[in-house]
C-alpha positions in Angstrom: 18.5 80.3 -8.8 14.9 79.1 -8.8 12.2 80.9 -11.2 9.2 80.1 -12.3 9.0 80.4 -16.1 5.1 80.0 -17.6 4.1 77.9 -15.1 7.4 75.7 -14.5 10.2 75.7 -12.4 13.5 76.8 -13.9 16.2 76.8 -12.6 19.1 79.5 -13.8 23.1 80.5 -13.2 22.9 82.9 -10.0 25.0 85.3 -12.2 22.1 85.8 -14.5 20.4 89.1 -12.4 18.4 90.7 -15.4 15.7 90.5 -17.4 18.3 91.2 -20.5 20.2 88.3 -19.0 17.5 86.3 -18.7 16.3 86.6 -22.4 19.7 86.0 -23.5 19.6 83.0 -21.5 16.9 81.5 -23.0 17.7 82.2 -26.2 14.8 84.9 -27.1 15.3 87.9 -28.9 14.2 91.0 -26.9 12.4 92.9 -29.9 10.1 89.9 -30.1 9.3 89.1 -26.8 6.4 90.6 -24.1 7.2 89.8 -20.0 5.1 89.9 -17.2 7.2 89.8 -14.0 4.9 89.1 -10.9 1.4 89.7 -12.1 3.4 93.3 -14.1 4.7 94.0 -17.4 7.6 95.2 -18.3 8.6 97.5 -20.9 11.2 96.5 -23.4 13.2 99.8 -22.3 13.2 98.5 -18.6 15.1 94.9 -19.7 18.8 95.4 -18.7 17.5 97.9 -15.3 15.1 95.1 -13.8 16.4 92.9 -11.7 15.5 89.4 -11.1 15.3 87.4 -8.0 15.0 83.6 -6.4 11.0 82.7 -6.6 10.6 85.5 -9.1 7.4 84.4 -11.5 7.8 85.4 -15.1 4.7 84.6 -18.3 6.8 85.3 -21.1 5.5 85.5 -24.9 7.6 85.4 -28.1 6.2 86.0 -31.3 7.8 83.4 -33.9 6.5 84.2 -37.7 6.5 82.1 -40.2 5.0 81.5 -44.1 
C-alpha cells in the first residue's frame, strides 16, 4: 500500500489498516507521537478506530527526549 509519510512515499504491508498499525509499523510509540491524517488530526483515543487507506497522506511528529 502506497502512503505518503512527511512528504515521502512509503510504501506499507496491505494488512496494516490502522493508525495503531501503522505506528507500530514504524516503530513509534503512540504516547509520544501527534498525527495529522489528510490536512486533520487525530486524537490518540481514535488510533486503533481510524482506518488507513492507499494515497492516504499522513505529517507525523514524535517527540524523542534526551539530556
Amino acid at each position: 500500500m502506497e502512503l505518503t509519510i512527511n512528504g515521502q512515499a512509503y510504501s506499507i504491508d496491505p494488512s496494516i489498516t490502522t493508525l495503531d498499525g501503522l505506528i507500530k509499523h514504524l516503530n513509534l510509540s503512540e504516547k509520544l507521537v501527534i498525527i495529522e491524517q489528510n490536512r486533520q488530526i487525530i486524537e490518540r483515543t481514535a488510533y486503533q478506530d481510524t482506518p488507513i487507506q492507499i494515497g492516504d497522506s499522513f505529517e507525523i511528529v514524535h517527540f524523542v527526549g534526551g539530556g
